[in-house]
LOPATI-260318 format. One line per 8 residues: number of its first residue (from 1); their letters; for each residue x, y, z of N, C-alpha, C, O. Coordinates in nm, 2 decimals, decimal comma. Atoms other than C-alpha are relative to their C-alpha. Layout:
BEGIN
NUM) a) X/Y/Z/X/Y/Z/X/Y/Z/X/Y/Z ~ ...
END
This chain:
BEGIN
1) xxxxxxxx) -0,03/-0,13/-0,06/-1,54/-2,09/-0,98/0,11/-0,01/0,11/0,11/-0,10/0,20 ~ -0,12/0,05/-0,09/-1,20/-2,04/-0,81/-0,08/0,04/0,13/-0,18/0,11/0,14 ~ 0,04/-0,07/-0,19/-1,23/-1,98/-0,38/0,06/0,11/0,05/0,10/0,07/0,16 ~ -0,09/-0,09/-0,07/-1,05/-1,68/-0,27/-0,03/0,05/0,09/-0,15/0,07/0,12 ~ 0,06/-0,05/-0,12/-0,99/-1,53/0,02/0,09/0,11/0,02/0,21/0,10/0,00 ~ -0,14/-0,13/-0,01/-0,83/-1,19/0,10/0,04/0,04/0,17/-0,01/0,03/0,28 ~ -0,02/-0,04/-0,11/-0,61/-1,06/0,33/0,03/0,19/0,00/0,05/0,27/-0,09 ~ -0,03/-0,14/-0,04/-0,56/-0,73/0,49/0,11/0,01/0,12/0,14/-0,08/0,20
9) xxxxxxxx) -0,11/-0,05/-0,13/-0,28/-0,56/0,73/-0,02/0,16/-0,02/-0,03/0,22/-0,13 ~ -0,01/-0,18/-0,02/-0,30/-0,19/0,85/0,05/0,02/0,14/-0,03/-0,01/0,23 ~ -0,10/0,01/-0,04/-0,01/-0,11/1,06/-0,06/0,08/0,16/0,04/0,13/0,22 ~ 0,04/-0,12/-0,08/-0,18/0,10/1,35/-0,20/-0,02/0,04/-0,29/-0,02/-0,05 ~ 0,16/-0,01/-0,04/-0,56/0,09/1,54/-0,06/0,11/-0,04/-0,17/0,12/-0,01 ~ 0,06/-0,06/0,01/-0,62/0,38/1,41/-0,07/0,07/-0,15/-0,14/0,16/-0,20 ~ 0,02/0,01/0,17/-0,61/0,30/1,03/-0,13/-0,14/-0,02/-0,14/-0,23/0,06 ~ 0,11/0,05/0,05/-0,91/0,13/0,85/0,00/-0,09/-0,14/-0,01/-0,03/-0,25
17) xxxxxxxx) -0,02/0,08/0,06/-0,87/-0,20/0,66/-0,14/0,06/-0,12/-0,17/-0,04/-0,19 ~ 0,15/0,03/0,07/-1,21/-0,08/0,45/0,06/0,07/-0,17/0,00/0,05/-0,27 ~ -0,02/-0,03/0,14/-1,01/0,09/0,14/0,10/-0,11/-0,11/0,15/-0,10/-0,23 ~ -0,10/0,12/0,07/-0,80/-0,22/0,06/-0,08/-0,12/-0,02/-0,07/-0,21/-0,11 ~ 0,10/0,14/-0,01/-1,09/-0,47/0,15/-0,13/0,09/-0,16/-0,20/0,02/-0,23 ~ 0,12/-0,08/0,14/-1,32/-0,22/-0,15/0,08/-0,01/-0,13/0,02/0,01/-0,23 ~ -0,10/0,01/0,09/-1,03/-0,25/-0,38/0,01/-0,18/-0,07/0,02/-0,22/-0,19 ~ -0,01/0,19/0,02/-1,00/-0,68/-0,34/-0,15/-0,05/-0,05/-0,17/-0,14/-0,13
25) xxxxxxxx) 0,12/0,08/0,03/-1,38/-0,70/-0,34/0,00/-0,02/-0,18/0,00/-0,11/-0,26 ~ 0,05/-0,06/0,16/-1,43/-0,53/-0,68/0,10/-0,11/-0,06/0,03/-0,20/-0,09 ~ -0,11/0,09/0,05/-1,09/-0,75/-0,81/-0,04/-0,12/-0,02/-0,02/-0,17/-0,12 ~ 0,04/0,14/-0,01/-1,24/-1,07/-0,72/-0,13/0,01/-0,03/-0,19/-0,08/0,04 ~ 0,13/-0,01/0,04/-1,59/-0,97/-0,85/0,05/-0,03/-0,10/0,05/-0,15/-0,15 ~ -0,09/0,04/0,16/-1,39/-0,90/-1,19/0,05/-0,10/-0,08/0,08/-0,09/-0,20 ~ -0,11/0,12/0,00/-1,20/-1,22/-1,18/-0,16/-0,09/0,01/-0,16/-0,20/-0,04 ~ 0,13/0,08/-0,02/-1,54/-1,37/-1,12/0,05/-0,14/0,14/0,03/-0,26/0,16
33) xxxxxxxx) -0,06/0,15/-0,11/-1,35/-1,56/-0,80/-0,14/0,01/0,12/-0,20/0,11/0,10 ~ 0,05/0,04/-0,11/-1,58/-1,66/-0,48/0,06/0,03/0,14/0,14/-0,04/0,20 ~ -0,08/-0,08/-0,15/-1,46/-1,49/-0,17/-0,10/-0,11/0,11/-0,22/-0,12/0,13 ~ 0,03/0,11/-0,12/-1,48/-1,80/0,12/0,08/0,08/0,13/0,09/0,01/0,23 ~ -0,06/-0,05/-0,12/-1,29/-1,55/0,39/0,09/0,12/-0,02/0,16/0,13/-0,12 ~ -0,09/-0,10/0,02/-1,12/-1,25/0,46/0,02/0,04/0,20/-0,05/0,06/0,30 ~ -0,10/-0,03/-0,08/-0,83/-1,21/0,70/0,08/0,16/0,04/0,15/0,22/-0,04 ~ -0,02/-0,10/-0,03/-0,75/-0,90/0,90/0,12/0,00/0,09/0,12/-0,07/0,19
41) xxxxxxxx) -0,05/-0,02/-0,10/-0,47/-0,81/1,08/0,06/0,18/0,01/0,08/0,25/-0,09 ~ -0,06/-0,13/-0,04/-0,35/-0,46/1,29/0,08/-0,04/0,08/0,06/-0,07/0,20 ~ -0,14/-0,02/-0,05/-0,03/-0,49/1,36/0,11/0,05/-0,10/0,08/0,05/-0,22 ~ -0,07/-0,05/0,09/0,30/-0,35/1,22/0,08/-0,07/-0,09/0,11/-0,18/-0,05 ~ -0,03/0,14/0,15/0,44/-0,53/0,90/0,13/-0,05/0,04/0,19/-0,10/-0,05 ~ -0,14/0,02/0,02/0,80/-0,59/1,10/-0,05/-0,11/0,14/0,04/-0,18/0,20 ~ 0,00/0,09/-0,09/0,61/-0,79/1,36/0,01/-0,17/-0,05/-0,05/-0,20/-0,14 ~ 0,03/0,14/0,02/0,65/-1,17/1,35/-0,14/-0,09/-0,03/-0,18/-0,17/-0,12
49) xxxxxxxx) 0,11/0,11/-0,07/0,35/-1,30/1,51/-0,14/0,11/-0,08/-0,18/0,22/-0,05 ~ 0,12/-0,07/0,05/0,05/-1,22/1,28/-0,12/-0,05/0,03/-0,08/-0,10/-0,07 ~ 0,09/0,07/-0,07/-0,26/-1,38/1,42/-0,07/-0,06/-0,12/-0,07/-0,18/-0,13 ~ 0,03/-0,03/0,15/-0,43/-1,30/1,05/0,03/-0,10/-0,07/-0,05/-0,19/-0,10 ~ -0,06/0,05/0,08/-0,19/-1,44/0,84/0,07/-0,17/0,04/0,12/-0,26/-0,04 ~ -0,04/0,16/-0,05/-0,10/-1,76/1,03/-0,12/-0,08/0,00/-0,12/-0,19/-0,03 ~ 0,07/0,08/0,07/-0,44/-1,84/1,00/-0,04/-0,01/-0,08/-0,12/-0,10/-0,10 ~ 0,03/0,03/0,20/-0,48/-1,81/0,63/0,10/-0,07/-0,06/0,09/-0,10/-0,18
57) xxxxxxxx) -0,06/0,08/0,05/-0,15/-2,03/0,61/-0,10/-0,13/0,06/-0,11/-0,24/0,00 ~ 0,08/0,12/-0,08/-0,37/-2,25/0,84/-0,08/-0,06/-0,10/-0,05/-0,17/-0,13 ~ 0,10/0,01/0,05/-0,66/-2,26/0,63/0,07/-0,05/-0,16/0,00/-0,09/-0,25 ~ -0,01/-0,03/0,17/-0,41/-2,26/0,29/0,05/-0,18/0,00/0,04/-0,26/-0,10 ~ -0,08/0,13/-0,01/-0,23/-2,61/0,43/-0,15/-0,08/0,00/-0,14/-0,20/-0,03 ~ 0,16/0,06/-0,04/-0,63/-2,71/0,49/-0,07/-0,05/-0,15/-0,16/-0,13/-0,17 ~ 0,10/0,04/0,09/-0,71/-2,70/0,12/-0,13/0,10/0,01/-0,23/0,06/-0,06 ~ 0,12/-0,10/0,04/-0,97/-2,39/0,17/-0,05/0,06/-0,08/-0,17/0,09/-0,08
65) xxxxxxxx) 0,02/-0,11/0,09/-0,92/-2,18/-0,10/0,14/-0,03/-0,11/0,24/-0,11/-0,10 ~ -0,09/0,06/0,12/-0,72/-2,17/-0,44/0,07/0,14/0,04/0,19/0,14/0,06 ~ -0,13/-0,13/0,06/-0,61/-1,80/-0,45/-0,05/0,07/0,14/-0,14/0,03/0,22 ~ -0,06/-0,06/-0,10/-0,49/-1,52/-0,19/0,01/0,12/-0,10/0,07/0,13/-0,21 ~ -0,02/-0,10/0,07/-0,56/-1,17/-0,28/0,04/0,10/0,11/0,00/0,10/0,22 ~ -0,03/-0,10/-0,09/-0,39/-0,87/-0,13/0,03/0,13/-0,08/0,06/0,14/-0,20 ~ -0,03/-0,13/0,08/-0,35/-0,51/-0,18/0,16/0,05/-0,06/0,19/0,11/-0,17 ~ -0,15/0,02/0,06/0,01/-0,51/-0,22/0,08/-0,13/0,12/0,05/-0,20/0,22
73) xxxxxxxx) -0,09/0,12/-0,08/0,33/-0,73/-0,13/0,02/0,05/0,14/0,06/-0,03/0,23 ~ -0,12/-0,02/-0,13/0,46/-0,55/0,16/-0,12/-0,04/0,12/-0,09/-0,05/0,24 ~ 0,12/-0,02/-0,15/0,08/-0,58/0,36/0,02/-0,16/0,05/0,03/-0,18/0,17 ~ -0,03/0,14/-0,02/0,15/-0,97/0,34/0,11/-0,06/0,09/0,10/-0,14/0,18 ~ -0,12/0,06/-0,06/0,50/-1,02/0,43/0,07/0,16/0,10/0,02/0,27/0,09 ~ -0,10/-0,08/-0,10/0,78/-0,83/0,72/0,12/0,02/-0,11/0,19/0,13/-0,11 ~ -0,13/-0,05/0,11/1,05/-0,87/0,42/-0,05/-0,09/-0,10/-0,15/-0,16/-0,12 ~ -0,04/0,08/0,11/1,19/-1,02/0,11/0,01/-0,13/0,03/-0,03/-0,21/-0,05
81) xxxxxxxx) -0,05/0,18/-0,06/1,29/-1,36/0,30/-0,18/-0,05/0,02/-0,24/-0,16/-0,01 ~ 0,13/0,03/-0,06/0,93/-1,33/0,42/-0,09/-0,04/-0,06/-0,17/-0,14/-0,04 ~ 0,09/-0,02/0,11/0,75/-1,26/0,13/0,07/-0,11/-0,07/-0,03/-0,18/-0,06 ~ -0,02/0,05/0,07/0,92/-1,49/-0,06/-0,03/-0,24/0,04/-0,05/-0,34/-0,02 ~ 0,08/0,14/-0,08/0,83/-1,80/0,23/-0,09/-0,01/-0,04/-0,12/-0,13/-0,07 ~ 0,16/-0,01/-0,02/0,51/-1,72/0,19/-0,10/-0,01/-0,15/-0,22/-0,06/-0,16 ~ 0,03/0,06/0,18/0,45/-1,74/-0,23/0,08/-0,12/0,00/0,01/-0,21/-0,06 ~ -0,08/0,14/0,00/0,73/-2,06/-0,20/-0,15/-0,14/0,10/-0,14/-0,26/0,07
89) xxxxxxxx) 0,05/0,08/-0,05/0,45/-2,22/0,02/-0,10/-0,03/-0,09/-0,13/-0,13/-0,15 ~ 0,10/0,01/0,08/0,16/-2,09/-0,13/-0,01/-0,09/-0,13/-0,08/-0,19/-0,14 ~ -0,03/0,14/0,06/0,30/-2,24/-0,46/0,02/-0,14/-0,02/-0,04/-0,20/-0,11 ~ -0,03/0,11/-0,03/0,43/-2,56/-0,34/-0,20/-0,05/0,04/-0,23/-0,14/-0,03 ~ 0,11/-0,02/-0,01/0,01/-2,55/-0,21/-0,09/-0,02/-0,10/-0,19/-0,09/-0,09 ~ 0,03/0,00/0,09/-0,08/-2,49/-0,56/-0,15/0,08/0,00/-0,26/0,05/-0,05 ~ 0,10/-0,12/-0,02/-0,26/-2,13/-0,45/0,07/0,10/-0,03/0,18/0,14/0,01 ~ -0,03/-0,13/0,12/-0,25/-1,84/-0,68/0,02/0,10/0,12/-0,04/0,09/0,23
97) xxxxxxxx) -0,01/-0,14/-0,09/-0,14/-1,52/-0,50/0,00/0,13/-0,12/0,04/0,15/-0,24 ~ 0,05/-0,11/0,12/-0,26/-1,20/-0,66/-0,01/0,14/0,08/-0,10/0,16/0,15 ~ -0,03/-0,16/-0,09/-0,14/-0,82/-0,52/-0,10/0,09/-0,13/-0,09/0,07/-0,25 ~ 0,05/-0,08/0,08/-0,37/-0,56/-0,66/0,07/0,11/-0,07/0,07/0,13/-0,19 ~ -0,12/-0,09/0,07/-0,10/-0,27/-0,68/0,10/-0,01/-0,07/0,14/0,08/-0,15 ~ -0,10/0,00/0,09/0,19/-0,42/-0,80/-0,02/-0,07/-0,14/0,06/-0,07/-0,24 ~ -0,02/0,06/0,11/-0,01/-0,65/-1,03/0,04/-0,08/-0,03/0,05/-0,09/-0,16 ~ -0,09/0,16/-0,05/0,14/-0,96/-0,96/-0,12/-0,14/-0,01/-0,22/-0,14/0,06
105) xxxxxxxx) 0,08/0,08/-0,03/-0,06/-1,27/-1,02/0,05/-0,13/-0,06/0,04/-0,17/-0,17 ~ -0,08/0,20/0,04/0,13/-1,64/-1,02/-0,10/-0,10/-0,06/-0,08/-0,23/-0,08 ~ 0,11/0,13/0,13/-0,19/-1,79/-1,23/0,06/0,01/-0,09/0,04/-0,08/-0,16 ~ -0,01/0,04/0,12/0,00/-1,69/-1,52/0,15/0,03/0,00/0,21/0,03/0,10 ~ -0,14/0,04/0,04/0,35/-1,69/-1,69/0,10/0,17/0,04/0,21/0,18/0,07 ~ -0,10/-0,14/-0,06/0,46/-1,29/-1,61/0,00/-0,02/0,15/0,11/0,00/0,22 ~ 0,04/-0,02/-0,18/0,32/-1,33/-1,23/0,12/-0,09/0,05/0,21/-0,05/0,12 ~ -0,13/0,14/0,00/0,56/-1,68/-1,23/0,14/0,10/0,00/0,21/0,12/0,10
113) xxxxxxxx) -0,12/-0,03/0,06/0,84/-1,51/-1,38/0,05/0,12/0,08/0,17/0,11/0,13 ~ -0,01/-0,10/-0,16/0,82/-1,19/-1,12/0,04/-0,05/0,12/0,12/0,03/0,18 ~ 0,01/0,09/-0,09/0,83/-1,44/-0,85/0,15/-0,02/0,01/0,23/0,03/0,10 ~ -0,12/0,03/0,04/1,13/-1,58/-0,99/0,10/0,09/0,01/0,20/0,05/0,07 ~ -0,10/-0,09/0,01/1,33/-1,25/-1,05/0,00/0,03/0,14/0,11/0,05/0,19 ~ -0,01/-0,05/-0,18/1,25/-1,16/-0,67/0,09/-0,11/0,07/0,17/-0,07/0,15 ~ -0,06/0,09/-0,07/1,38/-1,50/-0,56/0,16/-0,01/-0,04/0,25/-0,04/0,04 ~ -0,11/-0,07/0,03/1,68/-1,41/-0,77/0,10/0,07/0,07/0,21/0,04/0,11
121) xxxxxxxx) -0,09/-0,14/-0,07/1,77/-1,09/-0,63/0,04/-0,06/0,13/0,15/-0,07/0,16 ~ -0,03/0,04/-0,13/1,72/-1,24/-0,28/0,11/-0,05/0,01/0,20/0,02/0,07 ~ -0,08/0,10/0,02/1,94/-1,53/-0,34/0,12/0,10/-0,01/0,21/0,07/0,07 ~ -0,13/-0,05/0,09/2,21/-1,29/-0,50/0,07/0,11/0,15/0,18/0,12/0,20 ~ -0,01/-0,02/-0,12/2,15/-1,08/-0,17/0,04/-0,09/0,12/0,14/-0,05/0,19 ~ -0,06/0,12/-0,09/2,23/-1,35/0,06/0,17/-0,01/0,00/0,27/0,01/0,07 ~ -0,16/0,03/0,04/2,53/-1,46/-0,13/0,11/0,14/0,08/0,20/0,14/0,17 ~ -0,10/-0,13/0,00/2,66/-1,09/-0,12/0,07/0,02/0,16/0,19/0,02/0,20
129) xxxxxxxx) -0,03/-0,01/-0,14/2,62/-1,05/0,25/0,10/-0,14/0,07/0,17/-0,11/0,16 ~ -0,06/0,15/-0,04/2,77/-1,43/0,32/0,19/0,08/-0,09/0,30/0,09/-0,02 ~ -0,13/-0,05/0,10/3,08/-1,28/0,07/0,03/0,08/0,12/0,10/0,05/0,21 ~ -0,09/-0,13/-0,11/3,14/-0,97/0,30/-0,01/-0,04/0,11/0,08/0,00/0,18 ~ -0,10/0,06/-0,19/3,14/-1,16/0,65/0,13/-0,08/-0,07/0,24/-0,02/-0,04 ~ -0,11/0,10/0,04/3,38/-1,41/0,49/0,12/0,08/0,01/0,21/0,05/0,08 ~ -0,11/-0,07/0,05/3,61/-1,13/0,36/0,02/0,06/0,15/0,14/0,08/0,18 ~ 0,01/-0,10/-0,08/3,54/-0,94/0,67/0,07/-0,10/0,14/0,14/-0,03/0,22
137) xxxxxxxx) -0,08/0,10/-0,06/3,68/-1,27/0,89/0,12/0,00/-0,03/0,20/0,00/0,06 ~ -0,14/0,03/0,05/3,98/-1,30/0,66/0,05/0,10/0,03/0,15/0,07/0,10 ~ -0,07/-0,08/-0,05/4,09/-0,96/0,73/0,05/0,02/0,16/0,16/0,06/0,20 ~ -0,03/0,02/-0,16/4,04/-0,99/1,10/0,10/-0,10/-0,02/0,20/-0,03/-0,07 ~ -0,11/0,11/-0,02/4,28/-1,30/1,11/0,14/0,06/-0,07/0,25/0,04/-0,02 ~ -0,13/-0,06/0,05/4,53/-1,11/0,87/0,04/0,13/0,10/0,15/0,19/0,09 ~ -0,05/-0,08/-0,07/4,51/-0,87/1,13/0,00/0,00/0,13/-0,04/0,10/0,20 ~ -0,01/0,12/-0,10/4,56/-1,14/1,41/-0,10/0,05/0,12/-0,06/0,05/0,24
145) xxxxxxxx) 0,15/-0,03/-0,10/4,18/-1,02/1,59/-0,01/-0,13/0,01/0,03/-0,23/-0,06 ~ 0,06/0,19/0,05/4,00/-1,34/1,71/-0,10/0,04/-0,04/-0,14/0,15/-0,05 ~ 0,10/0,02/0,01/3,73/-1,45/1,61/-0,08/-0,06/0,07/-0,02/-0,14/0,15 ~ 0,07/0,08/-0,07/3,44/-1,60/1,76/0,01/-0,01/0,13/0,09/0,07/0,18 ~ 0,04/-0,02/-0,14/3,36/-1,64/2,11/0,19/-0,03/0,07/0,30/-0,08/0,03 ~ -0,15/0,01/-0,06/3,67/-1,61/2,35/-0,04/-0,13/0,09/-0,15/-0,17/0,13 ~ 0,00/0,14/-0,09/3,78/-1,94/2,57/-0,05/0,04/0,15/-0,03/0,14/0,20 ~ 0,02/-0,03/-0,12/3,65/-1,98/2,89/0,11/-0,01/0,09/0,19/-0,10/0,10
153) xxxxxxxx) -0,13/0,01/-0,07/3,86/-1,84/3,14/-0,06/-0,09/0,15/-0,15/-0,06/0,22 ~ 0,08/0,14/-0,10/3,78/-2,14/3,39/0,13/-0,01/0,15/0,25/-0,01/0,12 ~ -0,10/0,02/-0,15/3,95/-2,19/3,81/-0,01/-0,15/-0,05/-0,12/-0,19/-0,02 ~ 0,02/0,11/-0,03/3,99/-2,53/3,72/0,00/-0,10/0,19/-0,07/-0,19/0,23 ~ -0,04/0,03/-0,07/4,15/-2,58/4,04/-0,12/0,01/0,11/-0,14/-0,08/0,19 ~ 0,13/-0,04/-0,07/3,84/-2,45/4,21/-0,11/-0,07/0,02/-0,19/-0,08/0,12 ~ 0,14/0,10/0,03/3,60/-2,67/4,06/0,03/-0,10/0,00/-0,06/-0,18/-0,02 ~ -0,05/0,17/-0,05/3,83/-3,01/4,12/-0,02/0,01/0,19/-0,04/-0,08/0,26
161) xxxxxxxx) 0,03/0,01/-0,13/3,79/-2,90/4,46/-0,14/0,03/0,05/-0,15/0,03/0,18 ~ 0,15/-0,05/0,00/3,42/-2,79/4,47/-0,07/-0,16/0,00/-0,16/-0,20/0,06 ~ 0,04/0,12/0,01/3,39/-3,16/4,36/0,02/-0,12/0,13/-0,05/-0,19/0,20 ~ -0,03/0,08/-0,15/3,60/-3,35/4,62/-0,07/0,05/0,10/-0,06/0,00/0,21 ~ 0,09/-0,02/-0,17/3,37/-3,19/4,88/-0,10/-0,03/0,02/-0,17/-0,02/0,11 ~ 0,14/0,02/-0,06/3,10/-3,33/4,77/-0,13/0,08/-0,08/-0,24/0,06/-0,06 ~ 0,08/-0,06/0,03/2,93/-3,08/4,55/-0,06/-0,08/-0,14/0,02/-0,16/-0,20 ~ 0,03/0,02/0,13/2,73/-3,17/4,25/0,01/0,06/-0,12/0,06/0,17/-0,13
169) xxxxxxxx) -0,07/-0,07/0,16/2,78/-3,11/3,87/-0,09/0,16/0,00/-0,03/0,27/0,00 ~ 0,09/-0,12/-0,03/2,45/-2,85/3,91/0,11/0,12/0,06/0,17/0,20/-0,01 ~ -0,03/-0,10/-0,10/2,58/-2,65/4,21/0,12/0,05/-0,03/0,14/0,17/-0,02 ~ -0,14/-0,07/0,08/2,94/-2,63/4,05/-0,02/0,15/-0,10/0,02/0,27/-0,08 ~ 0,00/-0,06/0,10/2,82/-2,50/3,72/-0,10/0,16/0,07/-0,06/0,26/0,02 ~ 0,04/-0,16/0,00/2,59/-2,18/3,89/0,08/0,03/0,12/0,04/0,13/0,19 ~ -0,09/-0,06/-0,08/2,87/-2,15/4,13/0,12/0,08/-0,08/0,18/0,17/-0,02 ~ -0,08/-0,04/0,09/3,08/-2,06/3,87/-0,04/0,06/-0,16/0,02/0,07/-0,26
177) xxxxxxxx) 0,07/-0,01/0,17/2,85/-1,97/3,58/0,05/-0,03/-0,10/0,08/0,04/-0,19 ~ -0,04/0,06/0,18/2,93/-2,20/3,34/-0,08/-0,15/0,02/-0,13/-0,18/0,13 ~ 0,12/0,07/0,04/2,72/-2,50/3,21/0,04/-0,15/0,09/0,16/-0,16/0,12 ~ -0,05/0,10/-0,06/2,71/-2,85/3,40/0,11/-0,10/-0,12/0,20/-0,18/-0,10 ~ -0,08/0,07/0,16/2,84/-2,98/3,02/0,18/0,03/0,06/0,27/-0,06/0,05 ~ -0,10/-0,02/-0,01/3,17/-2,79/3,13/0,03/-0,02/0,12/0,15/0,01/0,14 ~ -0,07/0,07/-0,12/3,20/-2,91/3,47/0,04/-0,14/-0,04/0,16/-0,17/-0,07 ~ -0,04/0,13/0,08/3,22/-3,24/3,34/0,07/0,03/-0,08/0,10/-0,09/-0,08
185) xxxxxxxx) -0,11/0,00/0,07/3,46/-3,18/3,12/0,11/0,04/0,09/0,18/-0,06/0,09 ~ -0,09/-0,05/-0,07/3,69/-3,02/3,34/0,01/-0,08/0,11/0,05/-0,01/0,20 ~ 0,02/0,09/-0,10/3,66/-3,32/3,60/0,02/-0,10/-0,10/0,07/-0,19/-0,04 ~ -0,03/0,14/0,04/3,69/-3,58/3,32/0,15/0,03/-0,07/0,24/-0,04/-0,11 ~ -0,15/-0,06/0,08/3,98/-3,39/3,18/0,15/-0,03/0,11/0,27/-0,06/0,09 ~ -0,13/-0,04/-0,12/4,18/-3,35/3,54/0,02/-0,23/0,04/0,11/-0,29/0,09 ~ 0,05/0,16/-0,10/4,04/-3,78/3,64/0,14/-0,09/-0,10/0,15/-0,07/-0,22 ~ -0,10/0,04/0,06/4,36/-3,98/3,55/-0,07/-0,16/-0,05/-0,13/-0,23/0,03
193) xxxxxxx) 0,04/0,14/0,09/4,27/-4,31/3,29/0,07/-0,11/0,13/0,16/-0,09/0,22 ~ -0,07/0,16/-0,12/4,33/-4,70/3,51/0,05/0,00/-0,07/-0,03/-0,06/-0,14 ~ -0,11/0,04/0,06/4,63/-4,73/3,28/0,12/0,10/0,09/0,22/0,05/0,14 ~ -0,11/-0,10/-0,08/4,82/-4,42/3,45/-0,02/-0,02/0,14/0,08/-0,02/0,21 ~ 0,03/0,07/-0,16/4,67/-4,53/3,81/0,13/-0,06/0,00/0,24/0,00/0,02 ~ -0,07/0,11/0,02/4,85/-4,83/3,76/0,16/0,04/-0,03/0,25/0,00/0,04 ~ -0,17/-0,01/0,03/5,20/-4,69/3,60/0,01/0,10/0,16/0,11/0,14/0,20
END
């Protein structure tokens, strides 16, 4: 008998996990699986931090349970990137994930192949978006915008003498809000090499 364990999300304190948890029970009666835990969370599906769902990866890395049932994809994951982490692990785990609504169940060769077409589209999304910054750079430069962060406009002169008095790389850098990394540079940049001493 497989182990399953379900999860829930319902976006709001004032919604009631009990019609999605009566929907999984019956599912996994059907399936004849063994319910070892069920995972709750109320929070909203764009939050990060799930308390829920981090510990059912917890328990999934532990070897607890074979399969992961939910009422649909979206209660699981915050997106596509999300949802698709989250069956990429499970898989890799070698634990079935199984949505009641959409139907979805990676024990067999359509559930697999769903999986697949989603990780697709993603992928093809990515690209697309990566294609239009690219194009969207090239035009900037053909229409001589900069790009990327502007140079720092730096007193050099300020901070070679901030130094000769005595100050430290620290006190430079929040004297002038910029990092101790670029005090030092701007002090080993101005410091003349023992070859030009000497000439």
């Amino acid at each position: 008998m497989k182990r399953a364990v379900l999860y829930m999300r319902v976006s709001s304190l004032d919604q009631h996990p009990e019609t999605q948890l009566h929907d999984l029970r019956q599912m996994a009666d059907q399936r004849g699986y063994q319910i070892t835990h069920e995972y709750t969370d109320r929070i909203s599906g764009a939050k990060a931090k799930r308390p829920g769902l981090d510990e059912l990866m917890r328990d999934a890395r532990r070897g607890r349970f074979d399969v992961v049932l939910v009422w649909a994809s979206d209660r699981i994951a915050r997106s596509v990137k999300h949802f698709l982490e989250v069956l990429d692990e499970l898989n890799r785990l070698n634990i079935e994930f199984v949505s009641f609504r959409e139907q979805i169940d990676t024990g067999g060769p359509l559930g697999r192949a769903i999986v697949v077409i989603i990780g697709a589209i993603a992928e093809l999304e990515r690209n697309l978006i990566i294609e239009r910054v690219r194009a969207g750079m090239r035009r900037a430069r053909l229409e001589g915008r900069h790009i990327g962060r502007r140079p720092l406009d730096l007193d050099r002169d300020a901070i070679l003498r901030d130094r000769q008095r005595g100050q430290s790389l620290g006190q430079i850098a929040r004297a002038h809000s910029i990092s101790r990394a670029t005090v030092h540079r701007v002090i080993h940049e101005q410091t003349p090499t023992q070859s030009e001493q000497v000439a």
